[in-house]
N, C-alpha and C positions, 0 to 999 in steps of 0.2 A: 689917314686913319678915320677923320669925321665923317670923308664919304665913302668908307667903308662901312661903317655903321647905320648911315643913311639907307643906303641898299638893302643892309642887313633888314632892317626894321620893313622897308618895302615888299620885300618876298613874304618877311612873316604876316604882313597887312592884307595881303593878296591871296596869302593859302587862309587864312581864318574865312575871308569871303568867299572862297571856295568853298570851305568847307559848310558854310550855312549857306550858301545855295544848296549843297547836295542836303540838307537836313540836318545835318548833327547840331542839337542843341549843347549851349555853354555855360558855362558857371559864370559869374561877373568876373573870376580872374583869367577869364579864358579857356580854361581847362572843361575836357569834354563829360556831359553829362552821361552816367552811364546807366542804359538802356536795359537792364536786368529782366532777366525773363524768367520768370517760376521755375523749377525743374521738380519734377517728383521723384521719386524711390517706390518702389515695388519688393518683396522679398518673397516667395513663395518656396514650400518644399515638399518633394513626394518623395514616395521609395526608393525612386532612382535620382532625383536631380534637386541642386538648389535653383532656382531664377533669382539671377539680381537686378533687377534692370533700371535705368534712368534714363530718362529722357524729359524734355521741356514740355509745359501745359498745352492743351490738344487744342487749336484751334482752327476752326473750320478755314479752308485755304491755303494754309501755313504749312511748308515743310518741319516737320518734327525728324531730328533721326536719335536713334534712342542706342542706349549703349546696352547692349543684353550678353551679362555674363553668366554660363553654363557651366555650374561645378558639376562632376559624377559624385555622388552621396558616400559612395566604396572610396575610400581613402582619400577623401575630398580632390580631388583631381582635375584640371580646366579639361573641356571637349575639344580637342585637338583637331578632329576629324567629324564633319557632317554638315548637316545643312539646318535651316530652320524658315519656318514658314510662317507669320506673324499675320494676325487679320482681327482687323476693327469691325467689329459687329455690331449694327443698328435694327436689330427685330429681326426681320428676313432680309436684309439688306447689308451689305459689306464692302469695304475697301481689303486686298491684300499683298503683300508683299513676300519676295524670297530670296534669303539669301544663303548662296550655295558652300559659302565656306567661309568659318571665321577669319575677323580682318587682324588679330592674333590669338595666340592658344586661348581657348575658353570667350573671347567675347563676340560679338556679330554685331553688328552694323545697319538694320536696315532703318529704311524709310519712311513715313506715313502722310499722306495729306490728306485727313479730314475732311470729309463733302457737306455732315451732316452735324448738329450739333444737340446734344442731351447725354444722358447716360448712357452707355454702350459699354461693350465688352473686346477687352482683351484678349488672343489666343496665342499660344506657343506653341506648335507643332516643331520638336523636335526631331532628327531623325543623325544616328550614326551606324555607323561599321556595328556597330555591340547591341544597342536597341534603339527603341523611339518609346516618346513620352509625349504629354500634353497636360499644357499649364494651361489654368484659366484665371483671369482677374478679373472681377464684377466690379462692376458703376465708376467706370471710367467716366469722367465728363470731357466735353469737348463743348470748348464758348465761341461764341459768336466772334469774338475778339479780344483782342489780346488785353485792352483797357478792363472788358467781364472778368477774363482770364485772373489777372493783379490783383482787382476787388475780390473777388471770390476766393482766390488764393491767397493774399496777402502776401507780405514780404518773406524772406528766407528767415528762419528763428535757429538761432545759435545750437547748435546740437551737440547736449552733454556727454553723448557717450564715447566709450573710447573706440578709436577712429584705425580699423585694422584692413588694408585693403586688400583684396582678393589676390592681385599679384606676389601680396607678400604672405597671402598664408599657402598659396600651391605650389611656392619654393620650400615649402619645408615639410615633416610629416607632421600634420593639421587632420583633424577631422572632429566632426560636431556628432550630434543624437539626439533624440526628442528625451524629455524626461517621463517615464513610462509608470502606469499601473503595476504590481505584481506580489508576490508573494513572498514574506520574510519570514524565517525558521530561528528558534532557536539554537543558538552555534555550543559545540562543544571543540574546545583548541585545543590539537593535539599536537604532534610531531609523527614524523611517518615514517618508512624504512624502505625503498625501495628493493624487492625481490623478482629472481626471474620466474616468468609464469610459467605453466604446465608446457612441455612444447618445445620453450623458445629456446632450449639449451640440450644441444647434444656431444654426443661423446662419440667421435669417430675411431672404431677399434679396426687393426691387423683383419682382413680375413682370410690371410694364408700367412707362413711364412716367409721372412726374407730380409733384405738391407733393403732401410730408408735410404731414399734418394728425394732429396727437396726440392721442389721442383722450383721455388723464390726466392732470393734471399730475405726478399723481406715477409717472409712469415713469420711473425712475433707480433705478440700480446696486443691486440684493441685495433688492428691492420684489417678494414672492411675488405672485405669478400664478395663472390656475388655468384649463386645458382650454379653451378653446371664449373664453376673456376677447378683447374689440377693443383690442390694443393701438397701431393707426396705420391711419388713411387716408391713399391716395392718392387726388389727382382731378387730373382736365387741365382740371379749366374754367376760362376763359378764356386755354389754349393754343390758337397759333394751327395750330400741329402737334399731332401724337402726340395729337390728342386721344382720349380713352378710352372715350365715347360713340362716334364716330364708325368707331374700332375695332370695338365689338361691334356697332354697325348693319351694319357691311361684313360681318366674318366671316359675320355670321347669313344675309346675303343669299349669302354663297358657300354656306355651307351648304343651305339652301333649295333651291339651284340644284344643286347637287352631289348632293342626297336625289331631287330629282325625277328629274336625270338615272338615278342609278342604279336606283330605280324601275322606270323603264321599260327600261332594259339586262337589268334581271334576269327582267321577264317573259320579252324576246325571248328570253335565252337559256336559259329553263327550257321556249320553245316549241321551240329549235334554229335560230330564223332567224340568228343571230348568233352570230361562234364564239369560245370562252373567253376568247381573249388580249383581246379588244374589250370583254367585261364584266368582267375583271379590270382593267384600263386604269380604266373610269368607278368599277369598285368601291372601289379607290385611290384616286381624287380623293375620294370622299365621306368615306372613313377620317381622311384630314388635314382637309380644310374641318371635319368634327367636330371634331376632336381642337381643331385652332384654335379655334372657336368656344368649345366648353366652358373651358377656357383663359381664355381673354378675359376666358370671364363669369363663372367662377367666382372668388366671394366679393364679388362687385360687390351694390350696395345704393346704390341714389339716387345713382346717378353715380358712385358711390366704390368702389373698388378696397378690400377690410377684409381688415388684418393682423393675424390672431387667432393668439393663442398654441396651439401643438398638444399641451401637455401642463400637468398639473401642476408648479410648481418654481418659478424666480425669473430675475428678468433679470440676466444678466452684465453684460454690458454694452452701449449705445446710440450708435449710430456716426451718428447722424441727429437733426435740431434741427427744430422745426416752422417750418415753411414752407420749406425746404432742396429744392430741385429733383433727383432722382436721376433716372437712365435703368434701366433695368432690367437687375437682375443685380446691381445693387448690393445692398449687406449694409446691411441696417438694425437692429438687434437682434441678439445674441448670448443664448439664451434656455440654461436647464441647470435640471438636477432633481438631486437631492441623494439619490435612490432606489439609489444605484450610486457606487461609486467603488472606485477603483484607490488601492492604498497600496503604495509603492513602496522598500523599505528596503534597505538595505547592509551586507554584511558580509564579512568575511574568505575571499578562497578557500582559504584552508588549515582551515576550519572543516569538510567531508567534507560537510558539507550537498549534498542531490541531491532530483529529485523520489522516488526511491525510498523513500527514509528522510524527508524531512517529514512531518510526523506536524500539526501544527496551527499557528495562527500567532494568537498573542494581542495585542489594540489596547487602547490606554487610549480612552475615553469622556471627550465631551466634561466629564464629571462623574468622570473619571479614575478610572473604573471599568474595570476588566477584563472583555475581551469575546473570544470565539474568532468566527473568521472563520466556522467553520460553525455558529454559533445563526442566519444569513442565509443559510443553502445558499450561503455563500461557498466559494472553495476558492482554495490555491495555484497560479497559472500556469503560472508559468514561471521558472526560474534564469537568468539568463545565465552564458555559458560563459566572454567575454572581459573581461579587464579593462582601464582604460583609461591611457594613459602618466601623466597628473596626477595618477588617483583608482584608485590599486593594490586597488579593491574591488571585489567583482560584486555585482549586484543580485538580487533578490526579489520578482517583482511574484506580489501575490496581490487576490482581488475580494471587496469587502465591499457585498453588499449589503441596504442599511440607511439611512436617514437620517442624513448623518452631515453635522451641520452648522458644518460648518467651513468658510475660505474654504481650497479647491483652494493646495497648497502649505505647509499646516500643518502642524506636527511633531508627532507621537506617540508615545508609549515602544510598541516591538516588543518581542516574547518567540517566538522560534520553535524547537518540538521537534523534536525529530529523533532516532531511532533507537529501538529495542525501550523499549517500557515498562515499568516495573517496578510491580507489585503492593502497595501501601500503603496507611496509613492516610494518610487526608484531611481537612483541615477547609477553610472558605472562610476567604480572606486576613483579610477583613472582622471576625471574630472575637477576630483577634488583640489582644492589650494590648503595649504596648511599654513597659518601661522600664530605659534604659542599656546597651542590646541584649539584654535578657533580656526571655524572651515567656512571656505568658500567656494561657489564656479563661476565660471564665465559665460553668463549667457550671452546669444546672439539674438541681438534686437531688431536687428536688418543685415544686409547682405554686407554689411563693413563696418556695422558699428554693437559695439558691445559692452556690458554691464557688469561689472563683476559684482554678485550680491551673497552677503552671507547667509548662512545656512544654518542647522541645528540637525546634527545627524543621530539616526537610532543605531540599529545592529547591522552588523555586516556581514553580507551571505555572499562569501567567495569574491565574484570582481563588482557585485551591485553592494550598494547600500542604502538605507531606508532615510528620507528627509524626512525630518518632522516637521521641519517648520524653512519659509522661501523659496519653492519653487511649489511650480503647480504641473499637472502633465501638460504633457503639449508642448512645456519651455524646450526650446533648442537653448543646450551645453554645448561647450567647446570639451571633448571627451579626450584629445590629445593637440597637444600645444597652446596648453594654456596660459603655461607658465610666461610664452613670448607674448601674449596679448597682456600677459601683467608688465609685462616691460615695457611695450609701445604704452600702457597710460601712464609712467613712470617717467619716461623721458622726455618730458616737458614739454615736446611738438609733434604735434600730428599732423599726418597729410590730409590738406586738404579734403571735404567729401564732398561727391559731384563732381570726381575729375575728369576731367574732356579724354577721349577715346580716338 
């Protein structure tokens, strides 16, 4: 056992000397000194992309490779597919590098080694399947050495914020926004009525007689439709009247008769044997026997009369059973599209409301989301001017059109502006934190670490609202999932920032 120990102690005597031949410096208990190298953070955003990027301090001769991740800004989403071209710019002079395809979803990999050393610039030249972009970063340094590098950068400083990293916000629905200039209204709350619009609701009637034949079973109440679908035949067969066969046989035979005649009325009177009122007379009778005729026979197929729906949408309602005898002109079907609706809401006449001064009229989404009438080239109607003995309130009809699939008569939270705008800062509703009536959002400070700061909100115009006080434009919010970046600074650890790629 003692000269198993002996040996022991030998190898470890032997690799320590090893290892300060190769250079690794040691602590007095042995253990290795660790050789820490600066790394920097970048965060850039444009209309289309975030840049997150990291990589080690620039120095001349030095391979640096940098870890560059690509969010899409639309649903905050990693770049799956593309390439990017990265180049270090010194005046008219450059190093650059490409690399053709993320080393995983959203991040790229490439290289840099520094020829030249002072401020220089940064490039991103993105490019994918959907568009290309272009990031720029000013006054990158690049030192002579990594010793300059240390001094001028100093050591790593503890970083307070809360530490949320890209892989975990593009597993989930995440997305951020600048906080914006714009214009706030004062609101009138109302409640609203959803009605169907001019149009969107028709009433399929008989236009002959005969027995229903349903062509579905499932034809009933709220069952989507679609253009050109057979929703009922009629037939007369074996009527001993009104048969519908014997209909289009006759018309065609008046017609027939009524084309021949007019035929030959029109040569006469293009020769002048015959004078106008005589071929105007036969011209007339062929107009109707047409008209009847086409009539008759339009939408007929194998004896059958077909009641095809004329648009996209859904049936209302079915006023007719199969095998049910109607005479024509009866209502069979009540058909409606859900492309258009009237929302009809209530409010005080002492409120000064007029078309003059409406300024927008904001709806909750079936997902109780806030929606303005003009994202649908909707617009305000009409006021009404009287009020009624029971209901001391005037109404607001305004057109929303959109899919709004509710059933006709449903209720929706209103918000309607009115009067001069006022010039603010803005953020979306959605952003907000609530706790105990005190608000907050989450801003992003860099591309993984973030702030949550309070706020003092004014009036609320639909899905924006007005900061009075903590944030400034320009601030990037976390606009949805914010609530999960309150919970990573909640849960006592966070990952690591500067993680290796």
């Amino acid at each position: 056992m003692k000269a198993y120990v002996i040996i022991v102690l030998a190898f470890i005597a032997i690799a320590c000397k090893q290892n300060k031949e190769e250079g690794h410096a040691h602590n007095p208990d042995g253990s290795h000194v660790e050789d820490k190298v600066p790394r920097l953070d970048h965060t850039v955003w444009t209309d289309k992309t975030e840049l997150f990027v990291e990589f080690p301090v620039l120095v001349v001769g030095r391979l640096s490779k940098f870890a560059v991740h690509f969010t899409i800004m639309d649903k905050h989403q990693p770049i799956h597919e593309g390439s990017v071209t990265v180049s270090l710019i010194d005046g008219d002079t450059g190093i650059r590098t490409k690399v053709d395809a993320p080393s995983s979803p959203g991040i790229f990999s490439p290289v840099l080694q520094p020829k030249n050393t002072g401020t220089q610039q940064l490039v991103f030249d993105i490019t994918t399947p959907q568009y290309t972009d272009k990031i720029v970063i000013d006054n990158v340094m690049v030192y002579a050495s990594m010793e300059a590098a240390k001094n001028a950068v100093g050591s790593a400083r503890e970083d307070a914020s809360i530490s949320f990293l890209k892989e975990q916000a593009w597993k989930i629905d995440f997305q951020t926004a600048p906080v914006t200039q714009g214009e706030v209204y004062d609101i009138i709350k109302s409640a609203g009525v959803w009605q169907p619009a001019q149009g969107t609701e028709k009433a399929l009637v008989a236009t002959s007689n005969g027995i229903v034949n349903v062509a579905s079973t499932m034809l009933t109440d709220g069952t989507d439709i679609k253009k050109g679908q057979l929703l009922l035949n009629l037939t007369s067969k074996g009527l001993a009247t009104d048969n519908l066969n014997a209909h289009i046989v006759q018309a065609k035979a008046d017609f027939d008769q009524a084309a021949s005649a007019y035929e030959r009325k029109k040569e006469l009177y293009e020769s002048k044997i015959v004078p106008k009122s005589e071929f105007e007379k036969v011209e007339s009778k062929y107009v109707r026997a047409k008209s009847k005729y086409e009539s008759v026979a339009l939408g007929v197929s194998g004896g059958r009369k077909q009641i095809r729906a004329p648009f996209n949408g859904f049936i209302k309602s079915v006023h007719v059973a199969n095998g049910d005898y109607v005479d024509q002109g009866d209502i069979l079907i009540t058909v409606a599209t859900e492309k258009s609706k009237i929302l009809k809401s209530r409010i005080a006449p002492t409120s000064g409301l007029t078309m003059q001064n409406a300024k927008n009229l904001w709806y909750q989404t079936e997902t109780n989301q806030w929606k303005s009438i003009y994202d649908s080239n909707g617009e305000i109607l009409s006021i009404s001017k009287d009020v009624e003995q029971d209901n001391p309130l005037i109404a607001v009809f305004a057109e929303v059109n959109e899919d709004i699939n509710v059933p006709d008569g449903s209720l929706t939270q209103v918000q309607i502006a009115m009067g001069s705008g006022k010039p603010t800062t803005i953020v979306s509703e959605s952003a907000l934190l609530e706790d105990y009536g005190n608000y907050s959002v989450m801003v992003q400070l860099s591309g993984e670490g973030f702030e949550r700061r309070p706020i003092t909100i004014g009036k609320r115009n639909g899905k924006n609202v007005e900061v009075v006080k903590g944030l400034q434009v320009g601030d990037m919010v976390v606009t949805e999932g914010a609530y999960q970046v309150k919970m990573a600074s909640m849960s006592g650890s966070t990952p690591a920032h500067g993680h290796a790629h």
